[in-house]
FIKOLZA-1660 file (N, C-alpha, C; in steps of 0.1 Angstrom, whole numbers, plus 5000, padded with zeros to 4 digits):
% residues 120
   i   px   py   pz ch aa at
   1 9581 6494 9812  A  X  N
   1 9574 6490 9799  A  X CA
   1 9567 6502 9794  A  X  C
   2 9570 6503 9782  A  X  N
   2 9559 6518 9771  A  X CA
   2 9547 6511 9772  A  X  C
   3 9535 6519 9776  A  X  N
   3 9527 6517 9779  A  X CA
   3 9516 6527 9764  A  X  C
   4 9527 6530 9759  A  X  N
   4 9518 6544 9749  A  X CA
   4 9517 6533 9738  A  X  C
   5 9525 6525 9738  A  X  N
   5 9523 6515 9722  A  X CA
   5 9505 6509 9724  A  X  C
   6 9503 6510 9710  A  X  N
   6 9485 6501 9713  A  X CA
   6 9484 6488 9713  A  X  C
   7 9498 6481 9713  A  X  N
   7 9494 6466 9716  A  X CA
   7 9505 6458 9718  A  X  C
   8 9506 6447 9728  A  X  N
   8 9522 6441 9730  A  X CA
   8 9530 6440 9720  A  X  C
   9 9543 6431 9723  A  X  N
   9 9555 6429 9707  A  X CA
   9 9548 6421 9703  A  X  C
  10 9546 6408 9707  A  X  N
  10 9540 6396 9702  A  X CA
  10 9529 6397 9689  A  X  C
  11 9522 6410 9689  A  X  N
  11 9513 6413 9682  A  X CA
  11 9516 6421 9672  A  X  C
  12 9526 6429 9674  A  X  N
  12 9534 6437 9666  A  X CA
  12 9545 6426 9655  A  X  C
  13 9544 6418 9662  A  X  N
  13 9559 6410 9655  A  X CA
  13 9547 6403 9645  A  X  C
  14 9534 6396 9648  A  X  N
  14 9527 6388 9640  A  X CA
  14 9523 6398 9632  A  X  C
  15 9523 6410 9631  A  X  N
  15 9513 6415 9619  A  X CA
  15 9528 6420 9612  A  X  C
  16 9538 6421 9620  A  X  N
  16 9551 6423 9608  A  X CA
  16 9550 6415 9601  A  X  C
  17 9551 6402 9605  A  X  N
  17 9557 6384 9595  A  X CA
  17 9545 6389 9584  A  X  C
  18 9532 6388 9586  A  X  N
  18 9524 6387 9577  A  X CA
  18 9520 6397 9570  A  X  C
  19 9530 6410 9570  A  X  N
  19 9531 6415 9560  A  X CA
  19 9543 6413 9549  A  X  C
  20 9554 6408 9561  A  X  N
  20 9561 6409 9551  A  X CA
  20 9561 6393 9542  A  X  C
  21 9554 6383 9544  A  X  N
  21 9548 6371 9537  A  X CA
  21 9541 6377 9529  A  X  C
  22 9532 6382 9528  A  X  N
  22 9524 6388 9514  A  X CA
  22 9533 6396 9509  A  X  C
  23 9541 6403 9510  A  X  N
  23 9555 6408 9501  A  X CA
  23 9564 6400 9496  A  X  C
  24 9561 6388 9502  A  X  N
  24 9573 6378 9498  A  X CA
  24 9567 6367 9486  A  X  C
  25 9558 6367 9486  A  X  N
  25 9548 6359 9475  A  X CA
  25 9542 6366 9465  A  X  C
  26 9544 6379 9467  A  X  N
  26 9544 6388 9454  A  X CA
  26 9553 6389 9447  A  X  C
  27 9567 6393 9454  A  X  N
  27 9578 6393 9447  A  X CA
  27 9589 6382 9442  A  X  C
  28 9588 6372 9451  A  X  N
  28 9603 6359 9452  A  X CA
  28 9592 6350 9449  A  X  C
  29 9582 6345 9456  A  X  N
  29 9576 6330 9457  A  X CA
  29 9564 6331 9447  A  X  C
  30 9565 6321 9437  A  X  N
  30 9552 6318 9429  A  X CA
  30 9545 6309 9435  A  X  C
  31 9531 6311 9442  A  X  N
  31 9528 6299 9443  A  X CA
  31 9512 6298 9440  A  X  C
  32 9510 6302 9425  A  X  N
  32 9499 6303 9415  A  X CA
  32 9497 6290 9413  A  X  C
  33 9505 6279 9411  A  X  N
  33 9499 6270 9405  A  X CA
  33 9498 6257 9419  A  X  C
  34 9494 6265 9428  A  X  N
  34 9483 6259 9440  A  X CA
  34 9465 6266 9438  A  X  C
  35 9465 6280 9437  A  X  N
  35 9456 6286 9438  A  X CA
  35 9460 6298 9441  A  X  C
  36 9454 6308 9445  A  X  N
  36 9452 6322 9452  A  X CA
  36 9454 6323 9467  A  X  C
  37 9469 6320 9472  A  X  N
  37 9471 6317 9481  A  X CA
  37 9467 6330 9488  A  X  C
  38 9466 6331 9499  A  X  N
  38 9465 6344 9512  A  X CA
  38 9470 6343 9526  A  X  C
  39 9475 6346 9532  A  X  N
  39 9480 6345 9546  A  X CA
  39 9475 6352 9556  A  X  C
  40 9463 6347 9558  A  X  N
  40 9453 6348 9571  A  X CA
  40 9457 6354 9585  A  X  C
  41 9466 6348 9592  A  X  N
  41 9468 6349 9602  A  X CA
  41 9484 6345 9604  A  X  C
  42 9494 6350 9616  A  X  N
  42 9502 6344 9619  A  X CA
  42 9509 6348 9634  A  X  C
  43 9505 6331 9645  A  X  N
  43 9508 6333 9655  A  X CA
  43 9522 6327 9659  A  X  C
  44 9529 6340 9666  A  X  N
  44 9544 6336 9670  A  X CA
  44 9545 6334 9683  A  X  C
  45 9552 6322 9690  A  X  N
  45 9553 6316 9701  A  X CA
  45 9558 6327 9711  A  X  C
  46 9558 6325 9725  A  X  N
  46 9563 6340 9732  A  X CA
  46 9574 6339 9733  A  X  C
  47 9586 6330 9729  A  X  N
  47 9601 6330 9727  A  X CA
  47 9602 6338 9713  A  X  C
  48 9594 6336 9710  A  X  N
  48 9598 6342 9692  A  X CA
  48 9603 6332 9683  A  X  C
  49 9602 6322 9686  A  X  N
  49 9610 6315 9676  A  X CA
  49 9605 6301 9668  A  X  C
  50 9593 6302 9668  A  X  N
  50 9584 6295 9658  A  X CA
  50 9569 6305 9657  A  X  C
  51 9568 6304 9642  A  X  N
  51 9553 6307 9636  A  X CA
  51 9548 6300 9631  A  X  C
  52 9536 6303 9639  A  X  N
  52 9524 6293 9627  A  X CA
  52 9516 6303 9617  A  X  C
  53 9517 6299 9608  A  X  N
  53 9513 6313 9597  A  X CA
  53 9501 6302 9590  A  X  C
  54 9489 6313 9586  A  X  N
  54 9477 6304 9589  A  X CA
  54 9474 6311 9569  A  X  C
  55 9467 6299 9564  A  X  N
  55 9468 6307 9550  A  X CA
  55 9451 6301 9545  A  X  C
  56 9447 6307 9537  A  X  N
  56 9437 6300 9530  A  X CA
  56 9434 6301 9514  A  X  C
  57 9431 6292 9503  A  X  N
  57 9433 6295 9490  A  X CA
  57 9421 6296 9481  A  X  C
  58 9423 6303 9473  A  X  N
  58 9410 6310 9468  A  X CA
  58 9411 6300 9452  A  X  C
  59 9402 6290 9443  A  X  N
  59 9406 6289 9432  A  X CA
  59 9415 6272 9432  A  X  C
  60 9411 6269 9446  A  X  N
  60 9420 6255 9449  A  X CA
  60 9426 6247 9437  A  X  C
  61 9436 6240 9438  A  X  N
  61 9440 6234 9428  A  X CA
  61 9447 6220 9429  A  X  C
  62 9447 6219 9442  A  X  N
  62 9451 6208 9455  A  X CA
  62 9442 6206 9465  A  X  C
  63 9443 6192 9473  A  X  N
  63 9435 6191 9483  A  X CA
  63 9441 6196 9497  A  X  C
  64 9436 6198 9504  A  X  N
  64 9442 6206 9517  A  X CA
  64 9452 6201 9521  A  X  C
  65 9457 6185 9522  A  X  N
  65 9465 6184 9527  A  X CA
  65 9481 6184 9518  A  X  C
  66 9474 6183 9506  A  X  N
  66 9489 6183 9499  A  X CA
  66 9488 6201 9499  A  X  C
  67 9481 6210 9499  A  X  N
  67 9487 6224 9502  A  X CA
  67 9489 6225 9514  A  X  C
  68 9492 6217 9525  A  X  N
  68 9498 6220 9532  A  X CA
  68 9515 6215 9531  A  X  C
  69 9516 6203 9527  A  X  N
  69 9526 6198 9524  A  X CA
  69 9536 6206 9512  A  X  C
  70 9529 6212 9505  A  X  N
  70 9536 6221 9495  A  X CA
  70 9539 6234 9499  A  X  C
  71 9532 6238 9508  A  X  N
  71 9540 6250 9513  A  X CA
  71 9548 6246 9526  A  X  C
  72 9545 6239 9537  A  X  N
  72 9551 6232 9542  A  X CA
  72 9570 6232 9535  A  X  C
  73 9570 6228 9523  A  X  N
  73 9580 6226 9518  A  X CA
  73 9591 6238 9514  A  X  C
  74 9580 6248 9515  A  X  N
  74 9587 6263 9509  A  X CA
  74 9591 6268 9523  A  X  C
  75 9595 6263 9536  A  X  N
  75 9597 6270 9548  A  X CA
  75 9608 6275 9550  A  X  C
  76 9621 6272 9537  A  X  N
  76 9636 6276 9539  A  X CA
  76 9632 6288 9530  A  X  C
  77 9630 6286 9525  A  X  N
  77 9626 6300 9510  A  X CA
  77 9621 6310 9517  A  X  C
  78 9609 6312 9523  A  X  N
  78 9602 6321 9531  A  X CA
  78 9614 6326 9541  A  X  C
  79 9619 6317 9547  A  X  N
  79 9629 6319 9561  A  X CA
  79 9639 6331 9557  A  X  C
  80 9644 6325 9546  A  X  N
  80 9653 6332 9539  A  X CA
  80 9652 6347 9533  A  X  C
  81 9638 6346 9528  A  X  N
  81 9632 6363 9526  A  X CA
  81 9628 6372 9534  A  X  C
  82 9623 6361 9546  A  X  N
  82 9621 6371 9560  A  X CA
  82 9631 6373 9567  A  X  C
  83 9637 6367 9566  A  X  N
  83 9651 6374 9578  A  X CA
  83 9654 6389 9576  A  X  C
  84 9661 6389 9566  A  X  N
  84 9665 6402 9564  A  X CA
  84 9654 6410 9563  A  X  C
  85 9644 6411 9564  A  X  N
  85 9631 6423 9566  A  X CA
  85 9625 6421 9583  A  X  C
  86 9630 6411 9588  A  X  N
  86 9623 6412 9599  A  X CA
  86 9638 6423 9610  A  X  C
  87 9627 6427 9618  A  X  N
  87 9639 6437 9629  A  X CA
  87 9639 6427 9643  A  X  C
  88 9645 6417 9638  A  X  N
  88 9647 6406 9654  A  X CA
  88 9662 6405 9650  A  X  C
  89 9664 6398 9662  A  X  N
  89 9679 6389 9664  A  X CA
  89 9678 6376 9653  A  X  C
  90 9667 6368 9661  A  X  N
  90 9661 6355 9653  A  X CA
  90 9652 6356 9644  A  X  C
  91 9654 6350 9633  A  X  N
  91 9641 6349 9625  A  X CA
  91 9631 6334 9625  A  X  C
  92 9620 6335 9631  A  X  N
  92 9613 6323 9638  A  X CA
  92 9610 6310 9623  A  X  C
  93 9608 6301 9630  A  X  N
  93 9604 6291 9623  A  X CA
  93 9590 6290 9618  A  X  C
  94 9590 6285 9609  A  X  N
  94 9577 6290 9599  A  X CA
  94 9570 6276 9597  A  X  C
  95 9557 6275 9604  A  X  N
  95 9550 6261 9603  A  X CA
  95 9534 6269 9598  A  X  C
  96 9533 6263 9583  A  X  N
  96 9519 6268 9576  A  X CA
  96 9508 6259 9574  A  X  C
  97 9498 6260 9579  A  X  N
  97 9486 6258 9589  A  X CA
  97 9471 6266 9574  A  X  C
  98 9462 6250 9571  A  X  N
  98 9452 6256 9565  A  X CA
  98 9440 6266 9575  A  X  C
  99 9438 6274 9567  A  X  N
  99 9428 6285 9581  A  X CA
  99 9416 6282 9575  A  X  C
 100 9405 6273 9581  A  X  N
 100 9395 6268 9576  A  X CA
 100 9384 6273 9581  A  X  C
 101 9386 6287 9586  A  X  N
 101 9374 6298 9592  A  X CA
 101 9360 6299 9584  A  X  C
 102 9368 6301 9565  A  X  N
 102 9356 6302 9560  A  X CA
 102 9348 6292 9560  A  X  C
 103 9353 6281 9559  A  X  N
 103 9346 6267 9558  A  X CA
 103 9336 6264 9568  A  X  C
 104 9340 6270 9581  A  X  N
 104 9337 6269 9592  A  X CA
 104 9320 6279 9594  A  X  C
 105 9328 6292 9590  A  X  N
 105 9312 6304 9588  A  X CA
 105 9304 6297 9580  A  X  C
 106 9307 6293 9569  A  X  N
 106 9297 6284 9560  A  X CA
 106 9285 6278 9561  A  X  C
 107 9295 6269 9569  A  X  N
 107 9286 6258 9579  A  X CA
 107 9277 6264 9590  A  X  C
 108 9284 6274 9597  A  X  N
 108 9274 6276 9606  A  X CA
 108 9262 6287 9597  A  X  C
 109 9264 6294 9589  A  X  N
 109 9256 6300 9580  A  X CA
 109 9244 6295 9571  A  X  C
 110 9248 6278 9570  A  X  N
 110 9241 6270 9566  A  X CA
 110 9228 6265 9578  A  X  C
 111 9235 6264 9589  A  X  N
 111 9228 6258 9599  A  X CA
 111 9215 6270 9602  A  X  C
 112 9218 6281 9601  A  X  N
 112 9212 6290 9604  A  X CA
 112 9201 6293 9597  A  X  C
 113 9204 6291 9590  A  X  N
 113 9190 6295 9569  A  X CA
 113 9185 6282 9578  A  X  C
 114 9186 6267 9582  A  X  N
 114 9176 6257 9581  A  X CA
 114 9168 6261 9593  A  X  C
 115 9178 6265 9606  A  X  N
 115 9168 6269 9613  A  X CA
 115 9158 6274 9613  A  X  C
 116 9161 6291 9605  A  X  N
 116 9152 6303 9599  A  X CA
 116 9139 6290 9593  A  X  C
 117 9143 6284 9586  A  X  N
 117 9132 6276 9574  A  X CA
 117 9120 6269 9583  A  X  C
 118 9127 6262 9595  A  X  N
 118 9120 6253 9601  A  X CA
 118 9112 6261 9609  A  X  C
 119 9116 6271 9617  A  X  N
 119 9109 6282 9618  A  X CA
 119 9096 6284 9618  A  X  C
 120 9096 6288 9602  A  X  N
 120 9085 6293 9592  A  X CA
 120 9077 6280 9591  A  X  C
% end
């Protein structure tokens, strides 16, 4: 095993997909009239052959669950654009996942100011 690389394939291969997804939504895929889509994160199984690519949208224009079901829907399209840019044999299966982090810091951000308040 090269031990000089700074980080396994597995990690190499998720930050490939997710760049080449944000290349692929700039150039081939519109998907403006969801919102300000972004692609957060994407984890690929250790066979390689499914991703969960994690997205979150700025400017919503749908409820979470039909943006999931709408891009959900674009999984052949994406498939299609990634193959040929990715350097694998297989090009993995693409399952997109709301990334509800910010929602998440929010909350706990919120929790924190009441604390601070009650505090005082």
């Amino acid at each position: 095993m090269d031990y000089n690389k700074p980080y396994d394939r597995i990690d190499r291969v998720n930050n490939q997909i997710l760049d080449i997804l944000g290349n692929i939504i700039v150039k081939y895929i519109d998907l403006s009239y969801l919102g300000f889509v972004t692609f957060t994160k994407v984890d690929v199984s250790r066979d390689l052959r499914i991703a969960k690519v994690y997205y979150s949208v700025l400017n919503q224009k749908l409820s979470n669950d039909q943006l999931n079901i709408e891009l959900n829907k674009l999984r052949k399209p994406f498939k299609k654009y990634l193959g040929p840019e990715l350097t694998m044999k297989h090009t993995p299966d693409l399952r997109f996942y709301f990334d509800d982090t910010y929602e998440y810091t929010e909350y706990v951000s919120s929790l924190i100011k009441k604390l601070d308040k009650s505090d005082n």
